[in-house]
N, C-alpha and C positions, 0 to 999 in steps of 0.2 A: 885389551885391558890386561895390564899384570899387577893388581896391587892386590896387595896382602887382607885377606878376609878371619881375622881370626887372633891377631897377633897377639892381643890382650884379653886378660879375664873377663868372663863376661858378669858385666858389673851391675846391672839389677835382678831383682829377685820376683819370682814369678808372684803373682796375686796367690793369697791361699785361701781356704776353704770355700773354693771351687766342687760342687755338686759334679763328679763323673763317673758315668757310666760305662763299664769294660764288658766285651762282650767276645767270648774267646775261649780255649779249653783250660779244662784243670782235671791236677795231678795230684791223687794223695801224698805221695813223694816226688821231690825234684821240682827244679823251676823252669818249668815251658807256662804258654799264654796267661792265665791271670795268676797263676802263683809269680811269674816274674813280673808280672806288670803291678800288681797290687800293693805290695811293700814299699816300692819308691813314691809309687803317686800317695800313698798314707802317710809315709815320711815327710814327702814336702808338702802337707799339709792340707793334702785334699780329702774329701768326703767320697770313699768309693764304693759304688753298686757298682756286684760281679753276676753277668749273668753266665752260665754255663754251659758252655755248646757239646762238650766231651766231658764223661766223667771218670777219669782212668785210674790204673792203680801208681801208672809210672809212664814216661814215653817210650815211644816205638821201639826206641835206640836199644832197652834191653835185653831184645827180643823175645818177652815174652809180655805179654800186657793185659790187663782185664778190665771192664768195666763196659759202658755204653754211651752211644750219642743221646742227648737230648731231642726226641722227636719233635717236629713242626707246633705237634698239638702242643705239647707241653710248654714249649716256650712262647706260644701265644698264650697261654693260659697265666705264665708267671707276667708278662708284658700288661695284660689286661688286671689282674690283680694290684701292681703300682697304679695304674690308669684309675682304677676303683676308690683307693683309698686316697688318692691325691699325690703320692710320691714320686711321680716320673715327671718331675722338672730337673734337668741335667744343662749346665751349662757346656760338657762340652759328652762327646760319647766317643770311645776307642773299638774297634769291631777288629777280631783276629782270626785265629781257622775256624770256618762252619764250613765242613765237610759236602753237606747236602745242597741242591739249587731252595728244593722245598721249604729244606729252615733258612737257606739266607732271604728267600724273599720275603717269606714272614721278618727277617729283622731288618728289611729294606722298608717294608710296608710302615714298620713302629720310628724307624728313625725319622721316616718322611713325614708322621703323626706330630714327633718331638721337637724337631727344628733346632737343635742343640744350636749355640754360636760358632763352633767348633767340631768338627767331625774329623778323625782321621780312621780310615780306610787302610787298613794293614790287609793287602790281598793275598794272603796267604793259599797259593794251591801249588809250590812245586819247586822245584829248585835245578840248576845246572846238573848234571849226570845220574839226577834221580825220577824227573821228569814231575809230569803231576800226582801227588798223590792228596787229592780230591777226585770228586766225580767231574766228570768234563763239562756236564751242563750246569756246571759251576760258574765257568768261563764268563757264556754272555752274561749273565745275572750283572756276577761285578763290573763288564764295561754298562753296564744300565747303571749302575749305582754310581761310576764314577762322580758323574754331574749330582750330587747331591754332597761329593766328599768336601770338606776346605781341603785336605790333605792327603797323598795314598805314598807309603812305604813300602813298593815293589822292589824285590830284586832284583838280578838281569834277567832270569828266566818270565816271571811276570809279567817286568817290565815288556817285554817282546809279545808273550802275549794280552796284555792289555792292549800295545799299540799294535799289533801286527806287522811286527815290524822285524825282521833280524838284525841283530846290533855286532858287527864288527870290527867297529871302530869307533871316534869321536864323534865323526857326521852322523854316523846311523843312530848314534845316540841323541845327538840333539833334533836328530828328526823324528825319531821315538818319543822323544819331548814335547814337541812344537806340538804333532799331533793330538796328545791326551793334553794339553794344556788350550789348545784353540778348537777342539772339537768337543771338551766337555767343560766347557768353562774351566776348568781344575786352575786353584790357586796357586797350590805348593805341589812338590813331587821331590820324595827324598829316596831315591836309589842305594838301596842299604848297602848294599855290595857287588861289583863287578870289576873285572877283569878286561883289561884291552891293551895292544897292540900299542895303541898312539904311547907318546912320552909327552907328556905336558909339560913342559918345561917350570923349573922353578917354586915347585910344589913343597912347601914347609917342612921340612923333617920332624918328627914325633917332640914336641915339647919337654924340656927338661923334668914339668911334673908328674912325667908318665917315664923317660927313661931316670931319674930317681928313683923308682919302684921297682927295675930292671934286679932280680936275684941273679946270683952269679953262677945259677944252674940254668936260666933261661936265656934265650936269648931269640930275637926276632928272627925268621925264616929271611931271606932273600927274595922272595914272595913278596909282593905290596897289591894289596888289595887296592881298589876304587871306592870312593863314597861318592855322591853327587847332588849337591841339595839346587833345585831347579823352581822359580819363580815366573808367574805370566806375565808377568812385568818383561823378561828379559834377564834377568840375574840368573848365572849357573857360575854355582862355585865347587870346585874339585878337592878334597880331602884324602891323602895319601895315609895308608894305613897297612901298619906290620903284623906280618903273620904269622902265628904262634902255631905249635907243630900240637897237633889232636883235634879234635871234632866237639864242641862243644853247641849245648843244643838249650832253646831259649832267648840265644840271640838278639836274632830279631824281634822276638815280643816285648825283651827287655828294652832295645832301641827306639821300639815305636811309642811305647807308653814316655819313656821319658823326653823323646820328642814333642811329644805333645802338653807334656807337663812345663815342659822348658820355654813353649814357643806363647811370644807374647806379639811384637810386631815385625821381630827379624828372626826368619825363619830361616839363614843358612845360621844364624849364631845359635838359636836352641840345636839344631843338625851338630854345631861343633862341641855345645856344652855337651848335649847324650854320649856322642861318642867318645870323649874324653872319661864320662863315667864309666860304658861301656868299656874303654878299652882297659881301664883299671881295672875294672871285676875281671876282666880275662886272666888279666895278671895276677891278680890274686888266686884266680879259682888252678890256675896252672901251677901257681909254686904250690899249692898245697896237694898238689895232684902227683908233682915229680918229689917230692915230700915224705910219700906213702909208697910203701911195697905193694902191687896189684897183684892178686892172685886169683880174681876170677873175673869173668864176663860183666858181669854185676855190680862188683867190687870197684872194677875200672870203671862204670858208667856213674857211678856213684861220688867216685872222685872228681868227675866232671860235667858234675850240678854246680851251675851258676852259683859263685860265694858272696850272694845279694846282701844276706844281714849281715854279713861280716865289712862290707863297702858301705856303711852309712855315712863316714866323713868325705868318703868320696863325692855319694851321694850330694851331697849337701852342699859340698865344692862349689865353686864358681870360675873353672877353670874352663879351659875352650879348646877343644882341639882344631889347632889352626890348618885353616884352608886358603883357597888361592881362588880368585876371579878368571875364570875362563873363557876368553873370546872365539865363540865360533861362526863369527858372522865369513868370513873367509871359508 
């Protein structure tokens, strides 16, 4: 199959006030897990409970950070207190880094309570050259919870470990697929980023309404990342995406939340509309970064906080970043 998956904007609008539940860390400063996810799903018009897994001063990235996890106890105690008063009906729930096995299963225990229509499963424990930083008996917990997910937004590292799989190429990957798609029922699976070998031939170049926003200090690396949004049905479609020179962190939380904001019954086209957000806020958050003189540790990490309130027209957009139908029956 080589037809174009993506080519036009995407032209309905999500249902809104939508009851949802995010479950993920937060930053007094800076946008990682609900500070980035929060703001967009409010924006387009949903209703969000944030529950809090981390309560920090700032992310890792600064190297220096304060605050605490929220214990097991605690967060069954704030779970059971909606449960009390009548407020935990959630049409759809977003679950991001819980560090501990202890608290994820306590919010495996409440999701399986809730029965959201909607679940996605951001498996947040680890990343290509940095490994896991979670605790390891993290691991099983989340292949237990897969079969409960509609959706999980693994990287490639994840992705390998959810499926046990090493992924070297196309095949490994759609065998890494096949697996978590036919062994835990899983509906969708969106691969937020990876890297391979293969050449897919004939994969879309960046849309005009992302290289329009191109400053003429930036410019995309020769680098192209992998996106991959993957259906049980049989649908894998491939998303070619450029990449911008610094480390920017929140990413993926921002990704998966608007995935999930996006996705109504085509699930590589919400994959296209987020990343098309997505890849705007990079852009934005970059020229305002190369912009500023850096002159300390802090100073730099600062300039590359997600520039989420500043991307609300983006937000709002109904533009798609185009992807491509991938056959890997061969």
């Amino acid at each position: 199959m080589n037809n174009c998956a993506g080519s036009s904007p995407y032209a309905s609008t999500v249902t809104i006030d939508m009851r949802i539940l995010s479950i993920q860390s937060h930053v007094v400063s800076g946008y990682v897990g609900n500070r980035a996810a929060t703001f967009p799903l409010q924006l387009l018009g949903h209703d969000v409970d944030v529950i809090n897994t981390v309560q920090l001063s700032n992310h890792t990235g600064y190297g220096h950070t304060n605050g605490h996890k929220t214990t097991p106890e605690q967060l069954n105690a704030i779970f059971e207190g909606l449960q009390v008063n009548g407020i935990d009906k959630y049409d759809r729930v977003l679950t991001g880094y819980i560090p501990g096995a202890e608290a994820l299963r306590k919010v495996q225990g409440h999701i399986q309570r809730l029965q959201p229509s909607i679940y996605l499963l951001d498996p947040v424990m680890g990343d290509i050259g940095t490994g896991l930083y979670v605790s390891p008996d993290v691991v099983p917990v989340y292949r237990e919870m897969l079969g409960q997910a509609t959706m999980i937004t693994p990287n490639h590292y994840e992705l390998e470990l959810l499926s046990e799989t090493k992924i070297n190429n196309l095949h490994d990957l759609s065998s890494a697929l096949r697996i978590l798609h036919d062994k835990h029922n899983l509906e969708h699976i969106a691969v937020s980023s990876i890297s391979l070998p293969d050449q897919i031939p004939d994969l879309p170049s960046p849309p005009s309404t992302y290289t329009d926003l191109l400053d003429r200090s930036l410019s995309a690396s020769s680098e192209t990342l992998l996106c991959f949004a993957s259906s049980r049905k049989g649908e894998l479609v491939a998303f070619a995406l450029p990449s911008l020179e610094g480390y920017f962190s929140g990413v993926g939380d921002l990704f998966s939340a608007l995935v999930l904001a996006f996705y109504e019954d085509d699930f590589a086209g919400a994959v296209g509309r987020a990343l098309h957000v997505v890849q705007a806020i990079l852009l934005g958050t970059a020229a305002g970064r190369f912009s500023k003189e850096v002159t300390s540790l802090g100073r730099g990490m600062r300039e590359r906080e997600l520039r989420i309130v500043q991307a609300q027209s983006h937000i709002l957009a109904s533009h798609r970043w185009p992807g491509r139908r991938v056959d890997t029956s061969g």
